[in-house]
N, C-alpha and C positions, 0 to 999 in steps of 0.2 A: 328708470330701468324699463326695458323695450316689456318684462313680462307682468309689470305692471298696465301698461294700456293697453297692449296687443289681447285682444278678444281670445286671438288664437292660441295662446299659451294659458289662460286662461280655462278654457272649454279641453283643453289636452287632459290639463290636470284631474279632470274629472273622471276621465278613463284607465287610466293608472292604477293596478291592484293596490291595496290596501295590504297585504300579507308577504308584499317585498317581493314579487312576481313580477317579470318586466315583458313589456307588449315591442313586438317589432314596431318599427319606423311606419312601413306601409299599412300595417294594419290602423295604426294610430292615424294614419291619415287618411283613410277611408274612410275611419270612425267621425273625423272630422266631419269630413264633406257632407254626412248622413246627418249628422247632427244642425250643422251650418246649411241644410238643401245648395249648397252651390261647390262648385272645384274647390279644391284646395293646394295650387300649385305646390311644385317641393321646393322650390324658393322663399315660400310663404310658410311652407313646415319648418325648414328650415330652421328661419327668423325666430320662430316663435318657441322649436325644442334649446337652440342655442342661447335664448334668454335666461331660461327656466334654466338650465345647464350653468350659466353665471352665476346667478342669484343662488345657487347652493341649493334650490328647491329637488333639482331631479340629479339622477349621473346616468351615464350612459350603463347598458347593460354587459355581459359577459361575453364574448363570441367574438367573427368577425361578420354574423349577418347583422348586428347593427339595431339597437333597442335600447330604451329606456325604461327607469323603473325610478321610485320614490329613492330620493337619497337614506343613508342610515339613519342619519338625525332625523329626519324628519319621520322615519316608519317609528322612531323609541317616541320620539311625541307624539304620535298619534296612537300608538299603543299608551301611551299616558295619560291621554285626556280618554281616551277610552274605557280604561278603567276607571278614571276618576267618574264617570256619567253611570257607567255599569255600578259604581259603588254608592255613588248618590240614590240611582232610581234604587237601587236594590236587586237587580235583574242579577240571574243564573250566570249567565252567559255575557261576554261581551258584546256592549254594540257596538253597531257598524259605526264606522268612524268619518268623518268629514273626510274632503281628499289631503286638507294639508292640517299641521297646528301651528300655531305661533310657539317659535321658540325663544327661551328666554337669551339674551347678549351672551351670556356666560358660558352659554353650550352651542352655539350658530357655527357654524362651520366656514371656514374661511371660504368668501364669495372670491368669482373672478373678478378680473381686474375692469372689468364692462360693467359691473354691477353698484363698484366700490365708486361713491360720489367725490365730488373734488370738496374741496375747504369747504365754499360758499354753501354745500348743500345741505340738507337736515338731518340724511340718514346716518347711525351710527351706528345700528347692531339690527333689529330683529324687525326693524319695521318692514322693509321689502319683504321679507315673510308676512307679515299681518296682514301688509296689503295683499300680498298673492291669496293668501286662505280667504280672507273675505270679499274679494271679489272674484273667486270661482263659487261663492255663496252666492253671487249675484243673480245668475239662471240669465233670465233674458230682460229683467227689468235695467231699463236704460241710469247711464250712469248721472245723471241728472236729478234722476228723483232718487239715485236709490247711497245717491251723496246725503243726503238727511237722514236718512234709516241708520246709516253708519257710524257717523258724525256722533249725532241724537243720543247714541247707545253710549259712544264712550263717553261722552261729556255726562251721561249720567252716571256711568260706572265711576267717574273721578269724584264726582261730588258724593256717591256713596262712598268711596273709601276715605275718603277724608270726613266724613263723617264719622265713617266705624270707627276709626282710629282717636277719634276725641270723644267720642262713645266710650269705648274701652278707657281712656283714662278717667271720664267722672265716674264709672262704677268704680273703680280703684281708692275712688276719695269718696264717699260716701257718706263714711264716716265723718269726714269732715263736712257735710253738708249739701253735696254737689250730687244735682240732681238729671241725669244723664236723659231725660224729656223735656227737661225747659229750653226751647228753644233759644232764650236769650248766652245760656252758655256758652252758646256756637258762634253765634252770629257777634258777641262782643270779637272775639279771632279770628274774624272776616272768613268763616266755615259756613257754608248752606244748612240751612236745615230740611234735615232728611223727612218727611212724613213715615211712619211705618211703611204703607201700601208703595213708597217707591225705594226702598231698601234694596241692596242689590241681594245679598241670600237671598229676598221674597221672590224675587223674579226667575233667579238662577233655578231654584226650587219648585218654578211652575215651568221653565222654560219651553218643555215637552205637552204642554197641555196646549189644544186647540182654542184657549181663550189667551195666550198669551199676549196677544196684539192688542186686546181691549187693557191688557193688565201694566201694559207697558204706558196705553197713552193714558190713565190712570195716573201714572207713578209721573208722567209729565204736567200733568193738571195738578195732584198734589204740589210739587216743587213750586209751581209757577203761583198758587194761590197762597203759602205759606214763604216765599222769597218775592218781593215786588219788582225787584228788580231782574229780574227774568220773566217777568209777566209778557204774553207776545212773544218768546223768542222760540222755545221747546219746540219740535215738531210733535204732534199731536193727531198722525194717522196711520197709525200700525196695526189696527183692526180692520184696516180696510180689505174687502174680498181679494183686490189683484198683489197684494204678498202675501208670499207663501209662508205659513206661520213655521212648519215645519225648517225650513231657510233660515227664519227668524228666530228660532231656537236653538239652533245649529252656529247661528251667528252670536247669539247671548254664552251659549257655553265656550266658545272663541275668546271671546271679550272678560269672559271669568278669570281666564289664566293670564289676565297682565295686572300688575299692579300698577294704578295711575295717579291716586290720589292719595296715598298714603306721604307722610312728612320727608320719608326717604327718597321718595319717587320725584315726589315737588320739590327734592331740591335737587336734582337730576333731569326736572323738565319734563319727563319721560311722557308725561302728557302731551306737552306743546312740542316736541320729537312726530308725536303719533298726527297728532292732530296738523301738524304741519305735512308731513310728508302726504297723510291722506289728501290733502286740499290741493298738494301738487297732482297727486296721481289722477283725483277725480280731472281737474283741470285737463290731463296727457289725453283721459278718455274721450272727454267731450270736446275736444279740440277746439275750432275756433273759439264755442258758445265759453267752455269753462274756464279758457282764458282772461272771459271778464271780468271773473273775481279774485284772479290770483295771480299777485304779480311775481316771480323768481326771486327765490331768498337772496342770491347774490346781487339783483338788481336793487334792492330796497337796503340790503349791509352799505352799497355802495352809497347811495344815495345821502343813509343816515351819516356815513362816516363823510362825506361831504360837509354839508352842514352843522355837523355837530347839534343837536339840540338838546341844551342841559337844561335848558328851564324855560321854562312861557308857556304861550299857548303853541299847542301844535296842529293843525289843520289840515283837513285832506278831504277834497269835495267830492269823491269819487272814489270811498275807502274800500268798496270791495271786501274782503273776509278781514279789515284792519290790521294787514303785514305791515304794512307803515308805522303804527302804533306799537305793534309788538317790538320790531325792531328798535325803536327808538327805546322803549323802555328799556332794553337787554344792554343797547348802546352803552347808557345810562349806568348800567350796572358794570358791567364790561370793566370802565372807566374810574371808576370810582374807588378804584386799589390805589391811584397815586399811576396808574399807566398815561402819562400822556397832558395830565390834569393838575397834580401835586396831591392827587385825593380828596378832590373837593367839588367833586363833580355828586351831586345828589339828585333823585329821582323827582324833581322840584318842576312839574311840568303838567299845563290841565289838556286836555284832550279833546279836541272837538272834531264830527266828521258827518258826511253825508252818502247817504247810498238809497240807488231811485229803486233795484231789483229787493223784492221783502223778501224774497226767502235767504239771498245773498246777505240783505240786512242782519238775519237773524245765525247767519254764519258770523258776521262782524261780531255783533253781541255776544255769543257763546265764546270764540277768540278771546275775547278780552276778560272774557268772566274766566276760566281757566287759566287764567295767569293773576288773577285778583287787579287785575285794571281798573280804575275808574275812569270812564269817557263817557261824553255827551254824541253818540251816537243816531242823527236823526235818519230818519226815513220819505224819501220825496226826489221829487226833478230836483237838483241844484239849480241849474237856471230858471225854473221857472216858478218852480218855491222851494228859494233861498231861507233855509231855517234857520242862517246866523247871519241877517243883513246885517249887523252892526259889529262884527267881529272885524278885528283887526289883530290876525296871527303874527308872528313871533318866527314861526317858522310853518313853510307848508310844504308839503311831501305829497305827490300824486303820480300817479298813470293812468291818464285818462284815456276812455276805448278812441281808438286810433280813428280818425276820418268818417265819423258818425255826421251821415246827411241827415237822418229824420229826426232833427234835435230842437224843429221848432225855430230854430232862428229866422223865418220873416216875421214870426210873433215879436220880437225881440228889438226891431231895426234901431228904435228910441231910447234902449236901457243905457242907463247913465254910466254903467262897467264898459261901454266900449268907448272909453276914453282917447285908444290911437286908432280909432277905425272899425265900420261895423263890421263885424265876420259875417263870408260871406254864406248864404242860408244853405249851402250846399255840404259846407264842414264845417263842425264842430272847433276845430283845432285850438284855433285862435280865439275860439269863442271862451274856451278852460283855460286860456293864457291870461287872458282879460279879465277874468271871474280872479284868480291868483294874483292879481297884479292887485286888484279892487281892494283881496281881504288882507294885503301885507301891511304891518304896520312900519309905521317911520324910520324901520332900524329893522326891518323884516329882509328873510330869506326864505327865496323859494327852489326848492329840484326838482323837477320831473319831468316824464317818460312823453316823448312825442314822439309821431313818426319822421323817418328823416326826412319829409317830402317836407317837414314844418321850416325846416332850413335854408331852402331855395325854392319853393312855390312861390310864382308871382299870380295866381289864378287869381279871379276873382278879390282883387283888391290886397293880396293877403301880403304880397310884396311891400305891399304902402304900411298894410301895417306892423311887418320885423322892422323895415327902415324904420317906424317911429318909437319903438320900444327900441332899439339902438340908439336912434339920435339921442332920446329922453336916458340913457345913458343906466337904463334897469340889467341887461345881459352883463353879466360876470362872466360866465364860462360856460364852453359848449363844447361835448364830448358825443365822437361817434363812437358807436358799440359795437361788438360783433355781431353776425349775424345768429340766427338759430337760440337767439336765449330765452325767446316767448313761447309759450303752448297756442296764444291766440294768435298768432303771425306769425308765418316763416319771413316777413322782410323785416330789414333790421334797423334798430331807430335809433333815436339818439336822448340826452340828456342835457336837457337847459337849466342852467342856475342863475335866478335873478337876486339882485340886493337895490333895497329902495333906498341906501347911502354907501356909496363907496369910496366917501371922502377921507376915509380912517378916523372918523372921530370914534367910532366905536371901536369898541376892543372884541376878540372874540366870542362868540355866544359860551364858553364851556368857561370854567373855574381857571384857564392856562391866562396868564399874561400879556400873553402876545398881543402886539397891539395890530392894528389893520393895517396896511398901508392904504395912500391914496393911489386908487386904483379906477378912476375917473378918464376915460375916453383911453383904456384899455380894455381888451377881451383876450382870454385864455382860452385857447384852443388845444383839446387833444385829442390826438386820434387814435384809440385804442381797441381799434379794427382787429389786431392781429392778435390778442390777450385772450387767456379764457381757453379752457381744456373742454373736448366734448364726453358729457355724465354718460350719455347712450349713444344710439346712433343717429339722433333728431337733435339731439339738445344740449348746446353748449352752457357752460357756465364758466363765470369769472372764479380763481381761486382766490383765499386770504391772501396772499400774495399781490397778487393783480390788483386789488383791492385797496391795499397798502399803497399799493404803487401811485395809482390814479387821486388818490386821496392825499396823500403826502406833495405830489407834485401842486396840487392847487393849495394846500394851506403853506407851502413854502412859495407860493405865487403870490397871494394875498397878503401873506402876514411880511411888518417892517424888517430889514436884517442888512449886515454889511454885506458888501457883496463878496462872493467868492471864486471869480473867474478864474485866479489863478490857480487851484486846487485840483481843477481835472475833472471833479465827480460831477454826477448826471443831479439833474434836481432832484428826483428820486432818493439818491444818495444821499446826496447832503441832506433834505427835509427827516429823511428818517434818522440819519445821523442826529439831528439838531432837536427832533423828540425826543431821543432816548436821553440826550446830554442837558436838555434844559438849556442848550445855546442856537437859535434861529441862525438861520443862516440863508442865502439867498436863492432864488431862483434864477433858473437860466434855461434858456431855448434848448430845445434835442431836435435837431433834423430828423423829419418822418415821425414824430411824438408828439411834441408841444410845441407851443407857440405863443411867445403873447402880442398879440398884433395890436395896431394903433386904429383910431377911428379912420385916420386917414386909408391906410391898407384897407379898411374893410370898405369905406367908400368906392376903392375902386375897384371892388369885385361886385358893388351895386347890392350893396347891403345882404350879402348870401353869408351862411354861417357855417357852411360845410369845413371843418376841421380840415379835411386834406386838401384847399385849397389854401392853405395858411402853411401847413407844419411841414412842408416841403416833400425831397426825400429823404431816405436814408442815407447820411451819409457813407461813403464807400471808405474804408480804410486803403491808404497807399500802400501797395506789393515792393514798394523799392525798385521795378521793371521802368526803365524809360519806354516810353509812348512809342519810337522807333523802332526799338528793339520787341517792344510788346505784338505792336501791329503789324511786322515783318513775320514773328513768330505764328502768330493766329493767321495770316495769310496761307504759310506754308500750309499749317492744321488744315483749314479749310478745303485745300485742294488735293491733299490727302483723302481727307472723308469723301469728296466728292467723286475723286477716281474708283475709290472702295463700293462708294452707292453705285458707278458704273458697271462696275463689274456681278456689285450682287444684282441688277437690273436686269445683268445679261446671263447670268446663270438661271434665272427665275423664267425668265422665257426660253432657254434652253429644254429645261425641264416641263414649261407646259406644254412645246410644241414638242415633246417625244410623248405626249399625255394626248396628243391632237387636241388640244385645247387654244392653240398661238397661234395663227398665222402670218404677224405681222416678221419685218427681222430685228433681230437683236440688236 
């Protein structure tokens, strides 16, 4: 949502009365410019009041000169968390109130249709508000550092409610023995234990004190010294002089009014909802930079549902905040009704990953901790220390940052991973193709995120080597994307899936039956360019739909079945049909979609892998008009319009030359 990364919509909010009082338009954007020292076009105000106007945060005011003021919902929460501070502190009077609150699903006011995400995305109810309230909390501290202050807080607020809530029940059994301090209580129920000094009532109840910053990173040192496995990961500098503790108090009584970690919530998500969508939005702020650690929810659904990965090892050298991981385990779960599997798909999978950025590491770490994950999560260059030489994944899942030159590869020229050719020291690209190919095991699957230039570059060698990972017969399937679905690129990439046997001796990686066909010196090509609704006005996503779509066509490509030409239906069709029925069925070509092309075809396009030079056009439906008759018909049309454009030519210059503006003649 544009009122999530737009600074400007942001910085509005701040000005907005408190007591349901609405400010004109222009004044609102003076206030800007004085605050921002620069212009603030009305293009640009625009953009930024019509977000906020979406997102149910503001409504327009009373009149027709034209104003905004705090929506209703959102003045009755902010008169609610007002009281709730004024009755905690104990004060007379109430206090002033933040500009916005977090409201809870149950009372949020139906957003516009600009705000409301498609399938693939995360949000469901109130998060676009949390995010708006806590990032007009932000003042001018950059969205980079001030993504950990955020983060930090709620991963703590989950791990204290999920503490209090198994707290409250050993005081209830007592009697029977259970002693609601021993931290073994907890931790046999895969629960953190809480220290006193980082309790969340402890902090909520200093929140307004100017030590709060030292008391927060406190209650992160506790955690981390009594939990080993979040040792290293907490952020631990919220005492520091440049935030504002006052911000940071403002933000803790924010953060008080959701519930994240109690039994009801965890099993609602409601954490990995928040925590998710946050990692998108910081990513929207930071643009290219925050796109490094966060790949699109509907890029990674897609992927996982590619692959299927029910069990093994799973791998990702280049895990970023671990969306990879999460997804796969939700996959996992998803699946496990008998959807698709027979019910026999279980969460039977170990976890291993790499990320070179540590504070992005320790985003990986809390990700998974928040969902009770267990991964081997290292920290380091993957090329150039490799923490799992001796791994051989099952499956791997990546997005690797796109055409990274300073990656060190003339260090490299000799490593034994560049088995079809050295990449050359200028990208990266093929250097993360090779590294993947290295850790697949004998019956391994790999998907991920390249740029499209990875498909037809012949630069620097790198033609030699897609021809030799062709020849060697690793490429399954290769899908272009839409444009606009990254925060770190506006250019649009694509998705390679490799398998290190495509003889069909294996069967597929999930609980389902189906056996593989031999699919050896074929490649499945789609081109799914035209898929995918846009969330705002930057950034498209694929729907569950779309998703369906692309995913059902390659496992109806891959897997054995009779064929069904006569039938009529699209692959799509029948693959979805043939999941829901427990009867396979076959694949088949769609002009302008798919394609499964032969080694031979793709030799003579000189080993390029661009989807749309395979899957053709779109076929055109016959009108039943003969060609004769068609072309006679559009003839006349044509010299119709063109007489018409004469004439409006000659009116138009009529009328400039009574303007004295023409002197030519008509």
């Amino acid at each position: 949502m544009a009122a999530a990364t737009d600074p400007l919509a942001t910085s509005l909010l701040r000005f907005l009365p408190a007591d349901g009082g609405s400010l004109g338009n222009e004044a609102l954007r003076r206030l800007l410019c004085e605050r921002l020292g620069r212009v603030v076009d009305a293009a640009e105000y625009e953009r930024a009041r019509e977000s906020l106007i979406a997102a149910g945060v503001v409504e327009k005011g009373r009149g027709r000169g034209g104003s905004l003021r705090l929506a209703a919902a959102t003045l009755a929460d902010l008169r609610r968390v007002a009281d709730s501070a004024a009755a905690h502190r104990g004060d007379a009077a109430r206090a002033p109130a933040p500009p916005l609150a977090a409201r809870d699903a149950s009372t949020a006011p139906r957003r516009g249709r600009a705000a409301r995400t498609a399938d693939g995305g995360a949000t469901v109810g109130f998060e676009a508000q949390l995010w708006a309230t806590a990032d007009a909390l932000r003042n001018n501290m950059d969205a980079a550092e001030y993504k950990h202050v955020v983060l930090g807080l709620i991963f703590l607020k989950y791990i204290s409610d999920a503490f209090a809530e198994r707290h409250a029940q050993l005081e209830a059994e007592r009697a029977q023995g259970a002693d609601p301090e021993d931290p073994d209580e907890y931790r046999r129920d895969a629960i953190f234990w809480v220290p006193p000094e980082a309790r969340w009532p402890h902090l909520k109840a200093q929140a307004r004190q100017p030590g709060i910053g030292q008391l927060v990173d406190d209650a992160m040192a506790g955690i981390e010294r009594d939990n080993p496995a979040l040792k290293g990961v907490l952020p631990k500098d919220y005492a520091r002089p440049a935030l504002d503790k006052a911000r940071l108090g403002q933000l803790i009584d924010l953060i008080s009014n959701i519930k994240v970690g109690d039994e009801a919530s965890r099993a609602k998500d409601v954490l990995g909802r928040v925590y998710e969508y946050f990692l998108s939005q910081f990513a929207g702020a930071e643009g290219k930079k925050g796109g490094e650690f966060y790949t699109p929810r509907c890029v990674v659904k897609l992927l996982v549902e590619m692959i299927e990965p029910y069990h093994g090892r799973v791998y990702d050298p280049c895990c970023g905040s671990s969306g990879m991981f999460v997804q796969s385990v939700e996959f996992i779960r998803a699946h496990s009704n008998g959807n698709g599997n027979g019910g026999r798909a279980r969460a039977d999978i170990s976890i291993y990953g790499q990320e070179s950025n540590y504070t992005t590491w320790r985003l990986a770490q809390m990700n998974l901790a928040i969902r009770g994950i267990d991964g081997q999560i290292a920290q380091g260059d993957t090329f150039h220390s490799d923490r799992f030489p001796d791994l051989k994944a099952d499956f791997i899942l990546a997005n690797p940052p796109f055409n990274i030159s300073d990656w060190g590869g003339e260090r490299l020229r000799d490593d034994p991973r560049w088995r079809y050719g050295t990449p050359p020291p200028g990208n990266a690209n093929f250097g993360w193709v090779q590294h993947m190919v290295h850790h697949l095991a004998p019956a391994g699957v790999a998907g991920f995120v390249l740029a499209n230039g990875s498909m037809s570059s012949n630069q620097s060698g790198e033609g030699e080597i897609r021809k030799a990972l062709v020849e060697a017969d690793l490429v399954d399937c290769m899908i272009a994307l839409p444009g606009q679905l990254f925060y770190s690129t506006p250019i649009p990439a694509c998705l390679w899936f490799l398998a290190r046997d495509r003889s069909g001796r294996h069967s597929r990686a999930g609980g389902n039956p189906v056996q593989m066909r031999d699919r050896r010196g074929q490649i499945l090509f789609i081109d799914a360019r035209k898929l995918g609704r846009m969330a705002d006005r930057t950034h498209r996503e694929l729907t569950d739909e779309d998703i369906r779509k692309i995913a059902d066509t390659y496992h109806a490509w891959r897997s054995t079945s009779r064929h069904s030409r006569e039938s009529g239906n699209s692959a799509w069709e029948e693959s979805r049909h043939s999941r829901e029925s427990g009867n396979p069925v076959s694949y088949e070509d769609i002009p302008g979609y798919c394609k499964s092309a032969t080694l031979q075809d793709i030799r003579k396009h000189g080993h390029v892998l661009t989807p749309g030079r395979y899957v053709g056009a779109v076929a055109q439906e016959d009108d039943g008009e003969p060609f004769e008759e068609k072309m006679q018909r559009l003839t006349v049309q044509l010299r119709e319009q063109q007489a018409e454009a004469s004439k409006l030519d000659a009116s138009i210059a009529t009328n400039l030359r009574e303007l004295g503006f023409w002197s030519g003649t008509a």
